[in-house]
C-alpha positions in Angstrom: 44.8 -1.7 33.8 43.3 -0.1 30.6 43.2 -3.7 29.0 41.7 -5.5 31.9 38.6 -3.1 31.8 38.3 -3.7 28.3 38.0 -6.9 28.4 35.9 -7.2 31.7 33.8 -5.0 29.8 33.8 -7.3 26.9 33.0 -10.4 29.2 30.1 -8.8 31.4 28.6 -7.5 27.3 28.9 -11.3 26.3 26.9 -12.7 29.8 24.5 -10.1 28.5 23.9 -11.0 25.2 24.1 -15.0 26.3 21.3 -14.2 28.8 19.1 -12.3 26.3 19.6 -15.4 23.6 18.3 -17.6 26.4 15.2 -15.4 27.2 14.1 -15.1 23.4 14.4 -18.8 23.0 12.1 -19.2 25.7 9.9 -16.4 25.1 8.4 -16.7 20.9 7.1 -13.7 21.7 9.7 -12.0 23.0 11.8 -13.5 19.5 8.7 -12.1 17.2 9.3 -8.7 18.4 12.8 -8.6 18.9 13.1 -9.7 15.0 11.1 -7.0 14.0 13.7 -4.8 15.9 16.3 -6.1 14.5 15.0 -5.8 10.8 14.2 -2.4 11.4 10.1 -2.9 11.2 8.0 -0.8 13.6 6.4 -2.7 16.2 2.0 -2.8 16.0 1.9 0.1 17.8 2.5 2.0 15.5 -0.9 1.6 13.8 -2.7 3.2 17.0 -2.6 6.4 14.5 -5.4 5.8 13.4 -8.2 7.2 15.6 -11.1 6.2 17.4 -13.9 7.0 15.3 -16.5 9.2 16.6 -18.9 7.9 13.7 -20.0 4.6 13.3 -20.7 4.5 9.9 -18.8 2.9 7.3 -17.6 5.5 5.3 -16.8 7.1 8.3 -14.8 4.6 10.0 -13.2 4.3 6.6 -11.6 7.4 6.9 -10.0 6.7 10.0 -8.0 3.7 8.5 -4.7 4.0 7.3 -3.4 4.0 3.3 -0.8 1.6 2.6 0.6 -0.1 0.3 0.5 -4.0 0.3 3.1 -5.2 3.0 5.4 -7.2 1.4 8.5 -8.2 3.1 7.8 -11.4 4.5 5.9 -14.0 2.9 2.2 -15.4 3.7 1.7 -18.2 4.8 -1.8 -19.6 6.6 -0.5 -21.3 9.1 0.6 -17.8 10.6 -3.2 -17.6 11.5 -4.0 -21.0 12.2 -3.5 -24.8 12.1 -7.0 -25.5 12.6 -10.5 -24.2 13.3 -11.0 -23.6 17.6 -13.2 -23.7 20.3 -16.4 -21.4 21.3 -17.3 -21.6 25.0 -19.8 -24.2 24.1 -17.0 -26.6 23.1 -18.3 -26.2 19.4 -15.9 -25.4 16.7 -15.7 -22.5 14.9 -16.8 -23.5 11.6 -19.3 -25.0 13.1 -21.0 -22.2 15.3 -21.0 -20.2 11.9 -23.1 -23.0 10.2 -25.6 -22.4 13.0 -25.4 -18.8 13.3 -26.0 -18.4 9.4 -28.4 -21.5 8.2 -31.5 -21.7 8.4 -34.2 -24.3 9.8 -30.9 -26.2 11.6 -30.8 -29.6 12.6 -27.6 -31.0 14.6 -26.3 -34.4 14.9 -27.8 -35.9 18.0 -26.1 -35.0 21.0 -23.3 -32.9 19.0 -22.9 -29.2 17.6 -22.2 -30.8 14.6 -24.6 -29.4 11.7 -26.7 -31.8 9.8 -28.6 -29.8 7.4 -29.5 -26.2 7.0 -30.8 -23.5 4.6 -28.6 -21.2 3.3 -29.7 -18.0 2.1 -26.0 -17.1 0.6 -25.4 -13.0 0.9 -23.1 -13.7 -2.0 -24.9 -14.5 -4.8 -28.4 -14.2 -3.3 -29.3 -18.2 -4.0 -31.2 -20.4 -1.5 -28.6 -23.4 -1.1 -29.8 -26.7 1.1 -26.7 -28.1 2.9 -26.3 -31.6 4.1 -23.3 -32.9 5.4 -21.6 -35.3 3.4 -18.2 -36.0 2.0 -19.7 -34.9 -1.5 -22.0 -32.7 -0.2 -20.3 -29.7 2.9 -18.2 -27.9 0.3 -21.4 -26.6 -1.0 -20.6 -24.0 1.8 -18.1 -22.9 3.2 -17.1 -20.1 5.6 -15.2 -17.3 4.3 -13.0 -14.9 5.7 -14.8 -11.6 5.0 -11.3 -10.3 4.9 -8.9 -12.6 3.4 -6.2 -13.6 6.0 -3.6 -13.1 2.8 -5.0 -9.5 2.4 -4.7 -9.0 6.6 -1.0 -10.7 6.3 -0.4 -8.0 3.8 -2.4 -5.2 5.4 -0.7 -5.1 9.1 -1.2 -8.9 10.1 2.2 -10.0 9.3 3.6 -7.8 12.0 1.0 -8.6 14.4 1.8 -11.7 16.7 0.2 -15.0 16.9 -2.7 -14.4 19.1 -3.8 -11.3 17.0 -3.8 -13.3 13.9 -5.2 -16.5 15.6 -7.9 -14.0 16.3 -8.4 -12.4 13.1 -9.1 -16.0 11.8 -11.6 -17.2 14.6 -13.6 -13.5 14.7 -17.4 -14.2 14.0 -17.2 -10.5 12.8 -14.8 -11.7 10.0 -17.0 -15.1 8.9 -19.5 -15.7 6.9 -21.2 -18.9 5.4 -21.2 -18.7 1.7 -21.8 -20.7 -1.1 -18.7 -22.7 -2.2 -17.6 -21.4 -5.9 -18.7 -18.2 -4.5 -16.1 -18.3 -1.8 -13.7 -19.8 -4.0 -13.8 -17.7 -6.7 -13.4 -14.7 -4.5 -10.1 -16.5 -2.9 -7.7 -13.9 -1.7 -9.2 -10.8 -3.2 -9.9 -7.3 -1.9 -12.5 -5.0 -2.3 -10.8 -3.8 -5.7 -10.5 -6.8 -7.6 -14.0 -8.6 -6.3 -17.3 -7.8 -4.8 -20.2 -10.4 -4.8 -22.3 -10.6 -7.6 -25.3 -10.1 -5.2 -25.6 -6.5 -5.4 -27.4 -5.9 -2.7 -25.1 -7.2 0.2 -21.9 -5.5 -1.8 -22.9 -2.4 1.1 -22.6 -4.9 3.9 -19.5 -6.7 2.4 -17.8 -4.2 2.2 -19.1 -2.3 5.8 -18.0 -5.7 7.5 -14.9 -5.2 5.9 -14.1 -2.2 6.9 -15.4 -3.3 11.0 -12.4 -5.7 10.4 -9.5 -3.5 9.3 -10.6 -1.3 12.2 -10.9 -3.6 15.0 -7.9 -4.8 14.3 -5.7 -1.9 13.1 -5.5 -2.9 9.6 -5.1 -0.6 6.6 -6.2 -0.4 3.0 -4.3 0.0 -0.4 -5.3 3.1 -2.3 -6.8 1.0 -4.9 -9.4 -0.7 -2.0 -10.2 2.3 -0.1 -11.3 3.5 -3.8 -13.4 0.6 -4.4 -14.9 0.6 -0.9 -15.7 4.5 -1.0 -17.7 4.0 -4.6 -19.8 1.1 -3.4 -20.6 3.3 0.0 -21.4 6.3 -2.3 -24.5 4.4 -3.2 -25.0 3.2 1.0 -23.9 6.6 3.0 -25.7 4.9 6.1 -24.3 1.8 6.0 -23.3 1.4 9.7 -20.2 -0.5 10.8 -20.5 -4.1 12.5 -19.3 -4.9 15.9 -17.3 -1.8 16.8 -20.0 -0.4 19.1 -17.4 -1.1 22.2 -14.1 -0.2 20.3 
């Protein structure tokens, strides 16, 4: 009798575990977060310690995000933000609604979002760039992630699921059009290792990048939170961007 309820037991634990294989399959999701079970990582939740901020200042909001060190136990890779650029409600794309929030003096293609030419008055370097789309001639700028999706990966991102990141990469509050060498010299860098040459926007830079970390429960490396604290020394009013409803 003994044996018999084993090994019903045993049976009715298999169904189980057959039935719970099937839903994760179906469910990505579902998978995402069971993984991170299963490898013993906490689930985003557990970033909620950070607090609302009652101030919406910079260094304020600063304080409120978490110290880490860089995440490293899975690897970065881009497309675990995005395959391509999306949609605003206007049917534009992305990259293309920050042209025309950014540029100056606009002018579209006829009947399209799609931006012809513009003035550029880059916040990174403080130059006046003309841009006029081309093959040769769009690189000239480009949109930058305020904060690098390879710093979010390793910041909180990675265990975030699909939709956060999607978001993180499509957030107006995390683009900006820049100038080109600008953008590409700053690559994957934080606060620590680059600031723009363009003193005075480093204040905003860095108060946008803050907004980011917040809205999205990111944190910040010792090393950045340094960086981003002596550039705010010299701005102790900088206010925050876009976390007015957070």
């Amino acid at each position: 009798m003994a044996r018999r309820y084993r090994a019903h037991r045993i049976g009715a634990a298999l169904v189980i575990a057959l039935a719970f294989a099937a839903f994760l399959l179906l469910n990505p999701k579902a998978y995402e977060k069971a993984s991170l079970l299963w490898l013993g990582e906490k689930l985003p939740e557990y970033r909620l310690e950070q607090t609302k901020a009652d101030s919406l200042l910079a260094k304020d909001v600063l304080e409120n995000l978490a110290v880490k060190e860089k995440y490293t136990d899975t690897k970065y890779y881009r497309k675990a933000f995005y395959d391509n650029w999306g949609s605003t409600a206007n049917g534009c794309n992305t990259r293309e609604a920050i042209l025309g929030r950014d540029l100056k003096d606009v002018a579209y293609k006829p009947n399209s979002c799609k931006v012809q030419t513009g003035t550029l008055n880059d916040p990174y370097t403080g130059k006046t760039i003309e841009f006029v789309r081309g093959q040769d001639t769009s690189s000239v700028v480009q949109i930058d992630h305020v904060v690098a999706l390879s710093n979010a990966w390793a910041s909180g991102a990675a265990l975030l699921d699909k939709d956060a990141r999607y978001d993180i990469s499509q957030d107006p509050l995390n683009l900006l059009a820049v100038d080109g060498p600008a953008n590409q010299e700053k690559s994957d860098q934080a606060a620590d290792t680059w600031l723009p040459s363009n003193e005075a926007f480093r204040c905003q830079y860095v108060a946008r990048q803050i907004s980011v970390k917040y809205k999205y429960k990111l944190w910040v490396t010792p090393a950045e939170k340094l960086a981003m604290q002596k550039v705010l020394a010299d701005c102790p009013d900088e206010p925050t961007r876009g976390l007015e409803n957070q």
